[in-house]
N, C-alpha and C positions, 0 to 999 in steps of 0.2 A: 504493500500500500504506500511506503515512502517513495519508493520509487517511484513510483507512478504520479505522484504529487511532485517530487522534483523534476520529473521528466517533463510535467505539465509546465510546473514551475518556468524551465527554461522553454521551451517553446511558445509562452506566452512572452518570455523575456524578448526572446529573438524575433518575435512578431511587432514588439512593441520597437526594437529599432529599426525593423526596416521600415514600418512606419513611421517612424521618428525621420528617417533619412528621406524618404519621398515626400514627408512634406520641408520638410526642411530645404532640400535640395534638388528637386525635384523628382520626376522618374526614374525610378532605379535604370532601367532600359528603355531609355532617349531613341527616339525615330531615327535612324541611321542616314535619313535622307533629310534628315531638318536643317533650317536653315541656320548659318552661323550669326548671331547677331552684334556681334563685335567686330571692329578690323580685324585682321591676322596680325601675326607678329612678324616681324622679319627675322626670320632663323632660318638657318638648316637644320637644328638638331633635333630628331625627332623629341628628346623626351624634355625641350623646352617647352613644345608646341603641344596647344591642347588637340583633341582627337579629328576634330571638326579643320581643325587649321590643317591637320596630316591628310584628310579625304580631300580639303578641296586644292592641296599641292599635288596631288595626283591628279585629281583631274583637270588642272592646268597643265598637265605634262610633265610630271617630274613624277617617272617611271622610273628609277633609277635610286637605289640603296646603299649606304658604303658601310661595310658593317669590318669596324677598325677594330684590330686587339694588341693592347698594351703593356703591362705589368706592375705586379705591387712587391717592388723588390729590393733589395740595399742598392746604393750609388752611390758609395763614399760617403766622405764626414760631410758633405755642400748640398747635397742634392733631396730633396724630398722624395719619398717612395714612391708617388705615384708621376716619376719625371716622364714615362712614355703616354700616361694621361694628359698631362699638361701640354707635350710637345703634340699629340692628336688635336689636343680641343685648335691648335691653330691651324696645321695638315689639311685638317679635314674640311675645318671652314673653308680654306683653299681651294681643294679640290672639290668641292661640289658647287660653289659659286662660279670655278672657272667652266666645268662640264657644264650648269645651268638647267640639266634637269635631273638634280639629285639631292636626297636626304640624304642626313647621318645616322644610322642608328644608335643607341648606347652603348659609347664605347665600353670594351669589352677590357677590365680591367685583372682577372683572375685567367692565368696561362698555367702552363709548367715551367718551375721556376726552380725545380731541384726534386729530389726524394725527399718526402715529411719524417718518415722515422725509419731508418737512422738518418738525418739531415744530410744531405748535398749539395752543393754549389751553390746559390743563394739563400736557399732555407736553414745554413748554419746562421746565420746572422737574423734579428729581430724587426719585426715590420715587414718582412716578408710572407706573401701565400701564395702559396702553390699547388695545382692541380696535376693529380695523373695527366698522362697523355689522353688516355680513353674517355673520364671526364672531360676533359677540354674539348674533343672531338664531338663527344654528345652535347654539349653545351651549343658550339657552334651548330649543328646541325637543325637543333630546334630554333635557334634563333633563325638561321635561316631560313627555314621551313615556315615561319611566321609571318615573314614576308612575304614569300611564293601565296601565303593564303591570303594576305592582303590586297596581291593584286599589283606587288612591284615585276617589271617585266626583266628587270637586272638587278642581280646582287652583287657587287666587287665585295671582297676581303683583300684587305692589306693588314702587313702587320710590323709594328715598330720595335717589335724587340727578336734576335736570330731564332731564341727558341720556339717560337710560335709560326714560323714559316711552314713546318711539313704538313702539319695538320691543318693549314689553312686548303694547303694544296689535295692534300687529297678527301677534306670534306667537300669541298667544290667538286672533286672529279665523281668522287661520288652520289652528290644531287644530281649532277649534270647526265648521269649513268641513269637515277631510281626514275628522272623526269624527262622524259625524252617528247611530252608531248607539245613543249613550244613554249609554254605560257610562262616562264620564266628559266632565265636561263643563269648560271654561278660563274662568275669570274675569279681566278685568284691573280693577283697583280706583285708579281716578288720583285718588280723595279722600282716599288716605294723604297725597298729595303735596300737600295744600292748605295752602297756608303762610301765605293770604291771612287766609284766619280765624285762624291757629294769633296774626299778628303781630295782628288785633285784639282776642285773647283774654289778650296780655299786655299790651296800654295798658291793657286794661279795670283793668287790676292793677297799673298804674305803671310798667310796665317801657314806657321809652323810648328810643328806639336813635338814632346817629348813626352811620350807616355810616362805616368808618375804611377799607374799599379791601383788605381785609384775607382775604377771603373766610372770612368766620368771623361770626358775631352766635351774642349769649347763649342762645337756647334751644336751639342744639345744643349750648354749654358747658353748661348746665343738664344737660342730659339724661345728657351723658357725666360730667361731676363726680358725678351719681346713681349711675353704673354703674361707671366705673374714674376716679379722680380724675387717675391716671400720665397717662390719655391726652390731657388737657386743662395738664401739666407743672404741677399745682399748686403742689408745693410750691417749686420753681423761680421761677414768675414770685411768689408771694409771698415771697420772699427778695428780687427783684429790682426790688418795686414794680408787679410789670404784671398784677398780679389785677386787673384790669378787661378790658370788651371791649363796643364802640362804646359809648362813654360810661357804661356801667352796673358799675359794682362790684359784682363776684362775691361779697365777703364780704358779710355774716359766711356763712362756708362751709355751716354747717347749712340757713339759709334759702334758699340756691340748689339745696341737694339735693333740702329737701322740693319746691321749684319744678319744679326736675328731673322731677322722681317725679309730680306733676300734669299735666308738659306730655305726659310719655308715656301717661300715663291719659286725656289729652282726645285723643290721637292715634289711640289704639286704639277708644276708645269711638265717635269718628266712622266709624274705618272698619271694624270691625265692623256697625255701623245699615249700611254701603252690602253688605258682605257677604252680609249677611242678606236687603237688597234683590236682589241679584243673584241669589244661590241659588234664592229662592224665585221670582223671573220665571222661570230658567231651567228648574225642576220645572213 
């Protein structure tokens, strides 16, 4: 008999807030074709934008998804955990404003970053997580699958950090295998992740590096001093003397922004041209 009084108990409870939320906030389940009654925002990223602003960027034409993955892992004594989020949130702006008909999805912050127990390679140190390979694989592939359901007609994956490349490559090969009937098709783009060029496009320009073991060099400080200056502790290590990084002085602060702001322009601009190439073999 208790039970059954508590049982009632909550099911009265849980009746009482979803009508508490319908009136409150209106229909639990809004007409999917109603009209938006606010401007839109100006974003890409999908999960600034509310649901209404994401259906009617599709149907203005932006068929097109960038579903980026980064990492929450040590980067020396300078750098904040999430440096390949920070360095994304500008990337990505980049590239979907230059393409012009693309979202970002949430960027994808949890990769493989080592073995959990016994720790390896990033996971011995603290502020680090780390996924299996096979989670990370499942991860992406639902994400992606989420889009094909929504109705994007291209998915790119890129990824900013090396260990996240295999799996990017072959959950792509594997949607593009389970879906073979047209309606969305997976791209994976491993020339975001060229760094070989990116290091001979800054000697062209004097920037010379000496690795300090430090897991960190200047054009990812560049890029982040562009976007959040907190997450590179600028104004910490210039109190402290350590505004440099593998032999290159950061200041004067302005000319490493505008740097910044170039290196993410020549990053996007390359992988955009492979975008482009992709898309259009794939049609």
């Amino acid at each position: 008999m208790r039970k059954t009084f508590i049982l009632l108990g909550l099911s009265l409870a849980v009746g009482a807030a979803v009508g508490f939320q319908a009136a409150k906030f209106g229909p639990v389940n809004p007409d999917p074709d109603g009209v938006r009654p606010i401007d839109a925002v100006d974003s890409v990223f999908i999960e600034d934008m509310t649901w209404m602003e994401v259906r009617d960027a599709m149907k203005a034409g932006k068929d097109t998804v960038l579903v980026a993955t980064g990492g929450i892992e040590q980067n020396g004594p300078y750098l904040a955990a999430n440096k390949h989020q920070v360095v994304l949130r500008g990337t990505t702006d980049a590239i979907a404003r230059k393409l012009g008909n693309t979202l970002v999805a949430p960027l994808i912050g949890f990769v493989p970053e080592g073995d959990i127990d016994p720790p390896t390679s990033h996971m011995k140190y603290p502020s680090t997580v780390s996924l299996t390979e096979d989670t990370y694989r499942r991860l992406l592939t639902d994400v992606c699958s989420c889009y094909r359901t929504h109705g994007f007609k291209h998915v790119v994956l890129i990824g900013d950090s090396g260990g996240n490349q295999e799996g990017m490559k072959a959950v792509a090969a594997e949607l593009n295998a389970k879906w073979k009937d047209g309606k969305t098709k997976f791209h994976f783009i491993s020339e975001y992740y060229n760094y070989g060029n990116l290091s001979k496009w800054l000697e062209e320009r004097g920037i010379k590096q000496t690795d300090e073991g430090l897991h960190d060099d200047f054009a990812m400080e560049a890029m982040m001093l562009s976007i959040d200056p907190v997450s590179i502790r600028m104004k910490q290590r210039v109190a402290a003397g350590k505004f440099s990084i593998n032999g290159v002085n950061l200041a004067p602060i302005e000319k490493t922004v505008e740097l910044g702001k170039q290196i993410i322009d020549f990053r996007a601009e390359n992988t955009v041209k492979m975008i482009r190439k992709s898309i259009g073999e794939a049609k």
